[in-house]
C-alpha positions as CSV (number, residue, x, y, z in Angstrom):
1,X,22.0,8.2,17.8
2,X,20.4,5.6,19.7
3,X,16.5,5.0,19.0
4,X,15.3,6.1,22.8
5,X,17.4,9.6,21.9
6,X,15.4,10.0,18.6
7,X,12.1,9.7,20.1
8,X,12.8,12.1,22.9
9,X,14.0,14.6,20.4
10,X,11.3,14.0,18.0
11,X,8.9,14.2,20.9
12,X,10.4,17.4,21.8
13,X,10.2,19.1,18.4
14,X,6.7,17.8,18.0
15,X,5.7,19.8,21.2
16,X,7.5,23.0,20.3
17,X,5.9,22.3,16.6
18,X,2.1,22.8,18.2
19,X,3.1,25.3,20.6
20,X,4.2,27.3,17.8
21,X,1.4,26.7,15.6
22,X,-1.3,27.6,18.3
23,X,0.8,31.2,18.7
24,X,0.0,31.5,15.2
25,X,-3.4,31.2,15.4
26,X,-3.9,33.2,18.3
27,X,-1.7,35.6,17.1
28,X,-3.0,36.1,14.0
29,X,-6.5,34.2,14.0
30,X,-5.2,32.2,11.0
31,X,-5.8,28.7,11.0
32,X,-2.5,26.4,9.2
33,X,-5.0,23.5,9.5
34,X,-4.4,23.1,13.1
35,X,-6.5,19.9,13.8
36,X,-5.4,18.2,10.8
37,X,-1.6,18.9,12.4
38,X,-2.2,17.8,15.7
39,X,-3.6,14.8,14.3
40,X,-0.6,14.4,12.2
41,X,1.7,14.7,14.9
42,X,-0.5,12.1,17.5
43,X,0.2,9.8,15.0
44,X,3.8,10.1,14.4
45,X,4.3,9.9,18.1
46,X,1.9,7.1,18.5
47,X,3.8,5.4,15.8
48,X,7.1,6.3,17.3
49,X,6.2,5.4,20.8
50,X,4.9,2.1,19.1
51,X,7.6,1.4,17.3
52,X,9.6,-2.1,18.8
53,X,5.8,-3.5,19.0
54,X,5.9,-3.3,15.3
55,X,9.3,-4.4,14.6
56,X,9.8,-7.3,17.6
57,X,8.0,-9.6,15.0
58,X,10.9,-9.1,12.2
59,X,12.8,-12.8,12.6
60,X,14.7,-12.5,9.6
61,X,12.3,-14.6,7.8
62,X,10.4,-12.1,6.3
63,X,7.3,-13.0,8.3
64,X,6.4,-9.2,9.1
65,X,4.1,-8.5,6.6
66,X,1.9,-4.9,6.0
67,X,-0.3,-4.1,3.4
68,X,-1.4,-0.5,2.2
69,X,-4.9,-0.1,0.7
70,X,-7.7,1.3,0.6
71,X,-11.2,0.5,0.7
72,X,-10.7,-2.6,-1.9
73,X,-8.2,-3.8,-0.1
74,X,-10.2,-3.6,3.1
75,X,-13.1,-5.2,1.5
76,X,-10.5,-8.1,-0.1
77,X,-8.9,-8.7,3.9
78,X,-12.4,-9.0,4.9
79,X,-14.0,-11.4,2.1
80,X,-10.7,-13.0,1.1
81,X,-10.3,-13.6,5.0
82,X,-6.4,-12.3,4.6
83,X,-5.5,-12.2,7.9
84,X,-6.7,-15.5,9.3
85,X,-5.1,-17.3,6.3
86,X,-1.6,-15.6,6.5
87,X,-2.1,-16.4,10.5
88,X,-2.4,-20.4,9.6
89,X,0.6,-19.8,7.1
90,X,2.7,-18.5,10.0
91,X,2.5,-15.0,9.2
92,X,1.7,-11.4,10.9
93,X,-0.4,-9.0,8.9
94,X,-0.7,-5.7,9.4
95,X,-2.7,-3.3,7.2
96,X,-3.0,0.6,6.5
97,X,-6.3,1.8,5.6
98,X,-7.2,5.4,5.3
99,X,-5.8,7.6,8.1
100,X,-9.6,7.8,9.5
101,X,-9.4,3.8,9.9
102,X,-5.6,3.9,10.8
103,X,-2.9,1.1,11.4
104,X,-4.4,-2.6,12.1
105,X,-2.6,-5.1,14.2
106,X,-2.1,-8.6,13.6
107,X,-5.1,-9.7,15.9
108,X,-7.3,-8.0,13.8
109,X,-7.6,-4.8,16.1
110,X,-7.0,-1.2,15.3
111,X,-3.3,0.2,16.4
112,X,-4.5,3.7,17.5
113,X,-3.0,5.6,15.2
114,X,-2.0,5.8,11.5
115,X,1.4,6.0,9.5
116,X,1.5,9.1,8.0
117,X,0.7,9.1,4.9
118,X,0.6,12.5,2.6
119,X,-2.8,13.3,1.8
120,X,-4.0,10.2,2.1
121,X,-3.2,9.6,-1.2
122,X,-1.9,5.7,-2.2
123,X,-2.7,6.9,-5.9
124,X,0.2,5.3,-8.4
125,X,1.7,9.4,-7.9
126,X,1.4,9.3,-4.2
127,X,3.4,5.9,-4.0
128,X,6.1,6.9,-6.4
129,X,6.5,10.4,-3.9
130,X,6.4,7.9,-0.8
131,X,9.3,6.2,-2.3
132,X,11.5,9.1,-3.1
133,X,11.4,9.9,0.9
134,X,14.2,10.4,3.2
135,X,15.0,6.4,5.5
136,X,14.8,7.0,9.0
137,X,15.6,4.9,11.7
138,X,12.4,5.9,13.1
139,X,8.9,6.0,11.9
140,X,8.1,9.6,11.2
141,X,7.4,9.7,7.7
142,X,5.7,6.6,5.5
143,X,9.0,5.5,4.1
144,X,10.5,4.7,7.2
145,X,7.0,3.4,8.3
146,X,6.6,1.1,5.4
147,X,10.3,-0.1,5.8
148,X,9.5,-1.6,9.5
149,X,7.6,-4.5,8.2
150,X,9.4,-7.7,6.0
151,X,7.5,-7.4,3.3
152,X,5.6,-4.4,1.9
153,X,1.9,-4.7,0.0
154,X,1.0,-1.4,-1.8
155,X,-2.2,-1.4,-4.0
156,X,-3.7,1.7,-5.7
157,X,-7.2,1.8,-5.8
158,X,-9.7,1.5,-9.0
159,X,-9.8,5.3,-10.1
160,X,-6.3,4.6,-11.2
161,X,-7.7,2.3,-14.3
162,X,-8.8,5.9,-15.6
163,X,-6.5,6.8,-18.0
164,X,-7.4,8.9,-20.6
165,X,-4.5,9.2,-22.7
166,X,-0.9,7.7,-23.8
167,X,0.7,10.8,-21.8
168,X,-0.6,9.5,-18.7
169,X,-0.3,5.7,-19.6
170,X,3.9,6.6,-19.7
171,X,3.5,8.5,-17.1
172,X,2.2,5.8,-14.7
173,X,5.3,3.7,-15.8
174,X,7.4,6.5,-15.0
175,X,5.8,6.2,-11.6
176,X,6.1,2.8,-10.9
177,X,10.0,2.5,-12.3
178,X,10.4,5.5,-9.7
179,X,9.4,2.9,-7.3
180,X,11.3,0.0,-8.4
181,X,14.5,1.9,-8.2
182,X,14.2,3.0,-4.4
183,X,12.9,-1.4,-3.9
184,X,16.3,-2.0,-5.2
185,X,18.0,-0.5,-2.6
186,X,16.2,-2.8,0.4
187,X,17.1,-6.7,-0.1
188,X,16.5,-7.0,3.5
189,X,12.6,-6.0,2.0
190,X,10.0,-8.0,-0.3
191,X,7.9,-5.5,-2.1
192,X,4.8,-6.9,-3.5
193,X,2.8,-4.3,-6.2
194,X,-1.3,-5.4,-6.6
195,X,-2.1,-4.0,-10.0
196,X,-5.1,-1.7,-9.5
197,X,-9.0,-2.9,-9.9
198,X,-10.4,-2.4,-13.3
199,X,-13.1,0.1,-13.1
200,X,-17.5,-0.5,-13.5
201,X,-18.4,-0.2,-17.4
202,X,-20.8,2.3,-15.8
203,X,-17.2,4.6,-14.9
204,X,-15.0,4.1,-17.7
205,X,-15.1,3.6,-21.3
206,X,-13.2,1.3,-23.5
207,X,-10.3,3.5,-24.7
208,X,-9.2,4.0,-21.2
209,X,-10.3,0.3,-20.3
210,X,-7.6,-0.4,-22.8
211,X,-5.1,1.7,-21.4
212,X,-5.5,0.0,-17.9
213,X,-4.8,-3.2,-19.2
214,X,-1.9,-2.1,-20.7
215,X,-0.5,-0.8,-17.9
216,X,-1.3,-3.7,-16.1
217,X,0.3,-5.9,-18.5
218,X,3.8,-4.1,-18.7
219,X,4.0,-4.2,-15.0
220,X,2.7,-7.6,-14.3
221,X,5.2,-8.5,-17.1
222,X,8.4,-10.7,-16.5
223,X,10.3,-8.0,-18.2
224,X,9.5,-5.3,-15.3
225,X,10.7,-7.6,-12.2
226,X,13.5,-9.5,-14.2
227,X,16.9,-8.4,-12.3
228,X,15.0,-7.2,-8.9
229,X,14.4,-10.1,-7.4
230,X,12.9,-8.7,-4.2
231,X,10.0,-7.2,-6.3
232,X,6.6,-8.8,-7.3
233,X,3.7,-7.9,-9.4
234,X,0.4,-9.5,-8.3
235,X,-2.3,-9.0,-11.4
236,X,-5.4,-8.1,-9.2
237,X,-6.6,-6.5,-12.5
238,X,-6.6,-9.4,-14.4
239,X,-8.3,-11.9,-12.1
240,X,-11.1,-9.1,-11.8
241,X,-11.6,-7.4,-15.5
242,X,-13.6,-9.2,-18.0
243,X,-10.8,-11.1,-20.4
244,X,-13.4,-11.7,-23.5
245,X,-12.4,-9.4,-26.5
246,X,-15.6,-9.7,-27.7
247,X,-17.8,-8.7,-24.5
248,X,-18.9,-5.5,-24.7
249,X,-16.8,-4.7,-21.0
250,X,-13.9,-6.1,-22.3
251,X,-11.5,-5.2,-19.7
252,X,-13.7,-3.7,-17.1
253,X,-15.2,-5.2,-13.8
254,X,-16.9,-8.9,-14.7
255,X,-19.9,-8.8,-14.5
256,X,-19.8,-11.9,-12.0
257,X,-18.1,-9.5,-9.4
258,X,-20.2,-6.0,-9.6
259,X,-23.0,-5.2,-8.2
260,X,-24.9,-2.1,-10.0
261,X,-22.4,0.6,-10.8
262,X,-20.0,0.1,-8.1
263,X,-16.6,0.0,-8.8
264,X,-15.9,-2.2,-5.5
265,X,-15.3,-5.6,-6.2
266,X,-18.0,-7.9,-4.6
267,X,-17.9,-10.2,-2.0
268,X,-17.7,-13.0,-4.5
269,X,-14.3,-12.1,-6.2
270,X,-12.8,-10.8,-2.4
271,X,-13.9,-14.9,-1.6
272,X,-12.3,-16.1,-4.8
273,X,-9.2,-14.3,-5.0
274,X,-8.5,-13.7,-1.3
275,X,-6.8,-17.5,-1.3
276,X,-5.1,-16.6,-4.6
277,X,-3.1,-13.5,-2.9
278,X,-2.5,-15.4,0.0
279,X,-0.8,-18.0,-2.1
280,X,1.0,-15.6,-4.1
281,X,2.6,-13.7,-1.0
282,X,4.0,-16.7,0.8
283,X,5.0,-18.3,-3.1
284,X,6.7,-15.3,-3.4
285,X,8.8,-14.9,0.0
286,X,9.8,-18.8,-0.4
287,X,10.9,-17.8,-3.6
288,X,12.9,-14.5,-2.8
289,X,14.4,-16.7,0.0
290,X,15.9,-19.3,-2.1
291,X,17.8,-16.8,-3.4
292,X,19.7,-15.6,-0.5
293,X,22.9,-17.4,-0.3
294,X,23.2,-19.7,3.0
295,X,19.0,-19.6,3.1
């Protein structure tokens, strides 16, 4: 089915999809969250509607780039200048923030509307349950979303460095593996994981410090992206968590880059590592590129 078919059907089930819902409610003065679903749907049309403004700048070069975040990673585009600098490199950037701040555009201004993503949630669980999603040729789900751009940032955020035992340390491997299977099937994709943000010694502790850094470690490994080599791991963890066994926040946020109890990096590490990413993301494209026969 051609692409202009699937948007006037999915426009068409939308509609009947809110008609039905406000029947519902007045029927039964229930509410099924009926703001929450409009909004849901706005997007998904938006995004739909939107969609060849997205995907016009895919060359075949791997120049389309999006990253998913959240508020770290808005604070590390901001400090770390992101955009600008993948802009000079020849690049687009797009990022997802929360739904509330929505898609941004390459020129740095918002999209109008937001890729759906379930709850909100970009925890290491949510991200593993985005890539177990059903491809579509058009963006109704975050999948299919995602899978517009080149080359695909994800980041969980810091409250995934809680781990508070080996149950859940497996099972956040689990997780990610879940998410290195589905990679494998997209060569025409470069998936990029951030490890997440070690957390304040004011939130954490230094069993589950430990834990984090385990994690970390496996997946920023050699071992975890050896035979997919569309898949890298950038350690944002370890540029950020103190690395001295002997400190007393051995493997939590430096002290250099917190301010109080905040687990939010500062603006000094977003200023030192910004240039780091940015030279890790276009290292890691030429690299996935010399690997693709007649490149």
């Amino acid at each position: 089915m051609k692409k202009k078919q699937w948007i006037l059907w999915v426009v068409i089930f939308i509609a009947l999809v809110i008609v039905g819902l406000l029947i519902y409610r007045q029927a039964t003065g229930k509410s099924l969250g009926i703001k929450s679903t409009i909004r849901t749907v706005l997007n998904v049309v938006k995004a739909t509607v939107q969609s060849n403004e997205v995907t016009k700048y895919n060359q075949g070069d791997f120049t389309n780039i999006l990253f998913v975040h959240h508020s770290v990673g808005r604070f590390l585009i901001e400090g770390g200048e992101l955009r600008s600098r993948l802009q000079n490199e020849g690049y687009t950037f797009w990022d997802q923030d929360y739904s509330y701040e929505g898609l941004t555009k390459p020129d740095g201004t918002p999209a109008g509307y937001s890729y759906f993503i379930p709850n909100d949630n970009t925890d290491i669980d949510g991200f593993a349950d985005i890539f177990q999603q059903r491809e579509y040729s058009i963006p109704i789900n975050a999948l299919s979303s995602f899978l517009q751009h080149e080359v695909i940032l994800i980041k969980s955020c810091y409250p995934n460095s809680a781990i508070q035992d080996d149950a859940e340390l497996e099972l956040r491997k689990q997780q990610y593996m879940t998410m290195r299977s589905r990679m494998d099937q997209y060569p025409n994709h470069i998936f990029i994981i951030l490890t997440s943000p070690p957390l304040n010694p004011a939130e954490t502790n230094p069993e589950d410090a430990r834990r984090a850094r385990e994690l970390t470690s496996w997946l920023a490994a050699p071992e975890f992206t050896k035979g997919h080599p569309n898949l890298f791991v950038f350690n944002f963890f370890d540029l950020l968590a103190e690395s001295d066994p002997s400190a007393s926040d051995y493997n939590m946020l430096r002290s250099a880059y917190r301010e109080g109890t905040d687990s939010h990096p500062n603006i000094l590490a977003n200023q030192e590592i910004g240039p780091i990413l940015v030279n890790f993301i276009t290292d890691s494209i030429n690299s996935y590129k010399n690997t693709i026969p007649n490149n």
